[in-house]
N, C-alpha and C positions, 0 to 999 in steps of 0.2 A: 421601628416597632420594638419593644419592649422584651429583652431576653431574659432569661434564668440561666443564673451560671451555677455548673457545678464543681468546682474548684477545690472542695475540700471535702470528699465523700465520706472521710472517717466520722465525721460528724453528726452524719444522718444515719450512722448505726445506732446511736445512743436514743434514737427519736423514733417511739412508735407513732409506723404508719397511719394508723385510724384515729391515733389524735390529732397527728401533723392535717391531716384529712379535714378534720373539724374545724382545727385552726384556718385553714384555707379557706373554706368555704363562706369563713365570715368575710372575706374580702372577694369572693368572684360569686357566681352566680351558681354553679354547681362546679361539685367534686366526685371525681370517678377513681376507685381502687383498682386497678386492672392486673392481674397474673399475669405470669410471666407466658402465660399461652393466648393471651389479648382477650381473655373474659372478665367481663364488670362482676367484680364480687360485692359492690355496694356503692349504694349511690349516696351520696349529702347532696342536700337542698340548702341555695346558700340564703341571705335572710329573705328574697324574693325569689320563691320557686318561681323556674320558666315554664313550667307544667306542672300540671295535679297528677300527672301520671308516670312521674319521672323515675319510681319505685319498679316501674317495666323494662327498664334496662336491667335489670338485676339479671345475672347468670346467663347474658347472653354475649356471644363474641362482637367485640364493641365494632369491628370492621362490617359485622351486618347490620348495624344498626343505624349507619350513613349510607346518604345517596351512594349511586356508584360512582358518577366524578370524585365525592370526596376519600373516595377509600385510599386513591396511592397517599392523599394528605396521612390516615390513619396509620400508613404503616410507616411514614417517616416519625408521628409521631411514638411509635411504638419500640423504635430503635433508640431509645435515650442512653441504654445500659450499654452502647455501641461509639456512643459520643456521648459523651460524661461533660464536654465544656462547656458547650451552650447547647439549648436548645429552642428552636424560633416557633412565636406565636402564629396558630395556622386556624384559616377559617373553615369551619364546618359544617355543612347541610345536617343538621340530627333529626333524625324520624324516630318519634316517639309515639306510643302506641295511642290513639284517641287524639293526634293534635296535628298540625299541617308541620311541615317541613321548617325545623328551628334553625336562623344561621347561630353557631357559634363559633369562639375566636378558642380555639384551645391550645395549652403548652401541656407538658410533663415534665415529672421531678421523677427520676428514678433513687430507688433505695434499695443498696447491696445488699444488707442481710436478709429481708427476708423477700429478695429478689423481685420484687412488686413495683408498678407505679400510680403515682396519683395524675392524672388527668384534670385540670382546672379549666374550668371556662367562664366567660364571659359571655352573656347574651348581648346580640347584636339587633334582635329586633328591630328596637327602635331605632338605628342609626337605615337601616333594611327601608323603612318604614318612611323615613325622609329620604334615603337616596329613590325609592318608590313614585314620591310626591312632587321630587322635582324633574323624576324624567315626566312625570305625567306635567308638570307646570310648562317643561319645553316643548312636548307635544303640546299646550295650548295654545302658548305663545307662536307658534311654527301656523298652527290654523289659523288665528288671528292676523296673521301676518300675508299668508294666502288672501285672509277676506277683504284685506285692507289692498293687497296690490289689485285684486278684482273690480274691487268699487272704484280704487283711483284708475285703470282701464275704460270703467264704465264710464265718469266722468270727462275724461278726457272725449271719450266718444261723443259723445253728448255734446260737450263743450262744443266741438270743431263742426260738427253737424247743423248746427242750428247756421240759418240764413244769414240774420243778425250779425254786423261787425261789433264782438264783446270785448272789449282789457280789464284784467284786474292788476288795479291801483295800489299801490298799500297809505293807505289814509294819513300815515305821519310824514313820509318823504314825498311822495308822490311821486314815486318812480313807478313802474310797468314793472309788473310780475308775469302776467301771462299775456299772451294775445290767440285767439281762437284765430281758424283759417280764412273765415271770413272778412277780417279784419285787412288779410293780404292787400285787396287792391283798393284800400285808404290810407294806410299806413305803410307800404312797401317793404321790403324786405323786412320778415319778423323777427330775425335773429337779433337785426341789429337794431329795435329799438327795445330789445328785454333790458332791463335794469337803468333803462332814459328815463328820465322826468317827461311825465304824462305833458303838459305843458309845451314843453319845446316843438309840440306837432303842431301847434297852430302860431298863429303873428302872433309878436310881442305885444303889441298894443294887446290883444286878449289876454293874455297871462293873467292878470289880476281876477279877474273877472272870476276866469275858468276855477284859482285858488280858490276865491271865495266861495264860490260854487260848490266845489267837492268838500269844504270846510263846513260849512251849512250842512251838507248830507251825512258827513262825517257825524256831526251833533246830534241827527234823526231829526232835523228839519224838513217837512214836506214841502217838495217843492219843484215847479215846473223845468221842462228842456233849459237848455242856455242853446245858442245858437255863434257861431262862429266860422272860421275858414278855416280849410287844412292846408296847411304852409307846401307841401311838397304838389297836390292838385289844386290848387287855388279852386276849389272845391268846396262852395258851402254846405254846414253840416249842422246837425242837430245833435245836442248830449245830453243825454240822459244818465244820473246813477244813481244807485241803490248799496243801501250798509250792508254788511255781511260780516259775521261776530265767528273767529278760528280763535277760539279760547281766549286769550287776554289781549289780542291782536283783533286789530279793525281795519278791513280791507275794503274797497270800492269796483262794485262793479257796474263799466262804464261804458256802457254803450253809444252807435258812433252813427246817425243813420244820413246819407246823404239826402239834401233837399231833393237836386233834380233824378230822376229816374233812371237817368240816361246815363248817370255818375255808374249806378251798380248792377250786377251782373242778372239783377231779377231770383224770383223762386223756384225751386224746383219744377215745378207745374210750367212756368213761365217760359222755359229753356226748353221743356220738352215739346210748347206748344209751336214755337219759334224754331225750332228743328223740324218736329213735323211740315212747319208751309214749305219751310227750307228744300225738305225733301222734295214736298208736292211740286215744287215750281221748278227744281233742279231739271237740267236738258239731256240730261241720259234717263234710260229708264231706268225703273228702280222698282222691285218686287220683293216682299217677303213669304215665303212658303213653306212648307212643311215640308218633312226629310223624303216625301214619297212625290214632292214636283205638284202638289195643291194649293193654286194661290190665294195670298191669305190678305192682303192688302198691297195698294200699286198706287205710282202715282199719274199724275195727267199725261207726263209723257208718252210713259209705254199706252195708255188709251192712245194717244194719238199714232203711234206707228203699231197699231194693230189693228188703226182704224174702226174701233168698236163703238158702235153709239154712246154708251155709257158705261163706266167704273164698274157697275153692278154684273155686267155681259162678263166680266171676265175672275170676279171674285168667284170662288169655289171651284174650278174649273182647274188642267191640269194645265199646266204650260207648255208641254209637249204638243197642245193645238197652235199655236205658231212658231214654233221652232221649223226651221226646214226640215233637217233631217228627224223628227219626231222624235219618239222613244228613243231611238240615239243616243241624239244630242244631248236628251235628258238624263241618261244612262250613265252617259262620262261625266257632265257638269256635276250630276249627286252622288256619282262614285267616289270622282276624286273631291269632292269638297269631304266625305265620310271619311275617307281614308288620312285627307291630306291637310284637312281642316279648311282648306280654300283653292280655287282655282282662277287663272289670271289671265286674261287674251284670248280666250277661247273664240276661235271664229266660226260664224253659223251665221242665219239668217233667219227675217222675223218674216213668216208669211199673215200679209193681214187681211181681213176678213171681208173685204172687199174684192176679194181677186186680183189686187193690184199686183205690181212687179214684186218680190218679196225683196228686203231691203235687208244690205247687207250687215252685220254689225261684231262686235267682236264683246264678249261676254265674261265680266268678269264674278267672282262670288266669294262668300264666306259661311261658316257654320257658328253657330252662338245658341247658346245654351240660358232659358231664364226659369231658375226652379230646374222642376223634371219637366220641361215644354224646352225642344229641341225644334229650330228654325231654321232656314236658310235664306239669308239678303242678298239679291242678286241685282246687280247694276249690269245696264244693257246702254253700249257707245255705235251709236251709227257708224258706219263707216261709209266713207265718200266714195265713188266708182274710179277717180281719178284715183287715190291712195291704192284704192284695191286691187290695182289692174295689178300681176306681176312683171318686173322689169327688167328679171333675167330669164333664158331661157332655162329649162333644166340641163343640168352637166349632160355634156358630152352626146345630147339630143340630136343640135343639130348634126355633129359633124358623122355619126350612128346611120341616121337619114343619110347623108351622102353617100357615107360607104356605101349603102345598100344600094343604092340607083346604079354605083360602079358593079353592081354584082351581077345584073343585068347581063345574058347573054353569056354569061360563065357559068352560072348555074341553075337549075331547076327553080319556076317560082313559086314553089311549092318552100322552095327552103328559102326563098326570100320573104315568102309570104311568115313562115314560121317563125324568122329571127325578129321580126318585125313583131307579133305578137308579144314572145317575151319582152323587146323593150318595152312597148306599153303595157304590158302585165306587170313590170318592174314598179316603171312608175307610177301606176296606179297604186300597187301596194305600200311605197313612199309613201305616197300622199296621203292615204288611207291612215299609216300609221301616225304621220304628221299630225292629221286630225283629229285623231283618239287620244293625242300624248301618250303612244307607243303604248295603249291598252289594245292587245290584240283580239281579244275577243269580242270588240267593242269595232275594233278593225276587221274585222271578218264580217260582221253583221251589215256594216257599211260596205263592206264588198258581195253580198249577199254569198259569200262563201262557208263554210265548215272551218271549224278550230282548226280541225285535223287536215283540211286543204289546207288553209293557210298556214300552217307550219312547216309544209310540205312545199309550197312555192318559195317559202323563203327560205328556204334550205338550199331550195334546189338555186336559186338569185343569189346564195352568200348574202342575201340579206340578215344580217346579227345585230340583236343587242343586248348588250348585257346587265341594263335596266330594267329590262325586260320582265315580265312573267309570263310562263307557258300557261297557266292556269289563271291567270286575274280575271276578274272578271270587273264590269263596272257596278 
């Protein structure tokens, strides 16, 4: 930046202030006479006034007449007769009376005899005015750049969505620029044929063909499939392409459909339909239902071991009607699926509608969320009576029983009779909690006991866990 030196002061006694004043202003933009007490005692306009009202500084203290940020600049300008050697050019916010906020770039010259200085500025407007234009050009560029990584998002979306195995080509090499997802089980792994010759995916004996092919289209020749093999699935296929103009570049997009049907994975619709029998004919059952245990769709199986005339007998209906243990059962399966997001092995039993024996099975589930519609799929595995039987006894049962028979004739059978209850109280509440996955209030209802008994017997058994909740409920 551009200083004023004052190196030789005696010089500027010989030079009245208000014409040096004049002189100056034909070179800057405005000139200020400022007293030695920081008041403008006269303004020069220099040959482009910055304002038409620049004559309203007059006899005011020039530190009020800038923003507040710029005043400490003001008072360093103000000390020139403090430092006589240099003094450095400072930018300044000037509020002048009738006009918006002026930057100027100002120095001073001070003069000793009649103790005064002149103030020179420069307007900065215009420079204001493009540094203005280009933070607004980077905020454009910045949006635009946003709208551009968006759309290339959406495209890609798009791109990989569609059924369709698509490549694009680029027209002069005929190498592979992109391959959609689809493209995956024709072409095999997609990484590695980005930047191959489109070509080398089929026999050589085709090469030419395929060239000519994509060269024609390149031209905007209309014109039919070509038909050929894909060299890695000996895989007859059909190819179709189409121009596409990316500014002075001409690309090819090539799509790839196999003949037999069997080659590709099918439609959306297709897969969903193909799942669905999937389901129907699957040998466990299978139920979808709402979060409150109302079935919402099933498949053949579960009709058959619920033995209900037809599918219709049991849509809308809770499933607690064959579950063994009822509400229960249903209680812990949709507690801990809420809580736990799924549950796994559950053993219970399906009574069917026939009065038959109820059969046993072991229940597994999940919870899944489509939109704001919240569901639960629950898969139901028979279990066989042989599997089911248990094959140990419980700890320490038998050898409990013996003792007791030895008790026999030592003591009252009132207190044979008593020890004996608590074991089977014991393990009944086991088992009970076994059942619930250690939900006790869910274990109490199953014992047709009270929270508050059941807390109380396992207290009194050292029955603990500390997975536990005193308060859960299912």
């Amino acid at each position: 930046m551009t200083k004023i030196y004052h190196s030789d002061s005696s010089k500027l006694n010989n030079i009245d202030i208000h014409l040096a004043a004049e002189l100056l202003a034909y070179s800057v933009d405005i000139a200020l006479i400022i007293d030695k007490a920081g008041v403008i005692e006269k303004v020069i306009d220099g040959t482009k006034p910055i304002s038409s009202n620049t004559a309203s500084l007059t006899n005011k203290k020039w530190l009020d007449t800038v923003a507040i940020d710029s005043q400490p600049k003001i008072n360093a300008l103000l000390k020139t007769n403090e430092d006589r050697d240099e003094q450095k050019w400072r930018q300044v916010n000037q509020e002048i009376d009738g006009s918006n906020s002026i930057p100027i770039q100002y120095s001073t010259i001070f003069f000793p005899k009649e103790n005064k200085s002149v103030a020179i500025g420069k307007d900065l407007s215009s420079i204001s005015t493009l540094q203005q234009k280009l933070v607004e050009s980077q905020q454009e560029i910045e949006r635009d750049y946003a709208n551009l990584h968006a759309i290339q998002n959406r495209y890609l979306q798009l791109f990989n969505s569609i059924d369709q195995a698509y490549l694009i080509v680029d027209s002069q090499t005929l190498k592979i620029i992109e391959v959609n997802k689809s493209a995956g089980f024709l072409v095999g792994d997609l990484k590695k044929i980005q930047g191959k010759l489109f070509v080398n995916l089929f026999p050589a004996k085709d090469h030419e063909a395929i060239q000519n092919y994509l060269l024609e289209s390149k031209s905007g020749i209309l014109q039919s499939s070509i038909q050929t093999t894909l060299e890695n699935l000996k895989e007859n296929v059909e190819i179709s392409s189409a121009l596409l103009r990316e500014g002075n570049q001409n690309i090819c997009l090539v799509s790839i459909k196999p003949k037999s049907q069997a080659a590709h994975l099918g439609t959306v619709n297709e897969q969903a339909t193909l799942l669905a029998q999937a389901m129907e004919d699957f040998q466990d059952g299978f139920i979808v239902c709402s979060t409150n245990g109302v079935v919402l769709t099933t498949n053949n199986t579960f009709v058959s071991m619920s033995q209900s005339t037809q599918k219709e007998g049991i849509l809308g209906k809770s499933l607690e009607i064959w579950l063994g243990r009822a509400s229960i059962d249903l209680k812990i399966i949709l507690g801990t699926v809420r809580e736990y997001g799924s549950i796994k092995d559950y053993a219970s039993t399906i009574t069917a509608d026939d009065g038959s024996s109820p059969l046993d099975v072991r229940i597994s589930a999940v919870g899944f969320n489509s939109g704001k519609l919240s569901l639960v799929a629950i898969g139901i595995h028979q279990v066989s009576k042989a599997s089911n039987q248990p094959t140990d006894k419980p700890e320490n049962l038998g050898k409990n029983a013996k003792e007791l028979t030895q008790l026999v004739g030592k003591v009252p059978l009132k207190q044979i009779v008593t020890e004996t209850t608590d074991i089977i109280e014991k393990l009944c509440i086991l088992a009970a909690l076994d059942l619930t996955m250690t939900n006790r209030a869910s274990a109490a209802e199953l014992l047709g006991l009270s929270r508050q008994g059941l807390y109380i017997k396992m207290r009194r058994f050292g029955i603990v866990d500390s997975n536990a909740n005193d308060d859960a409920d299912a």
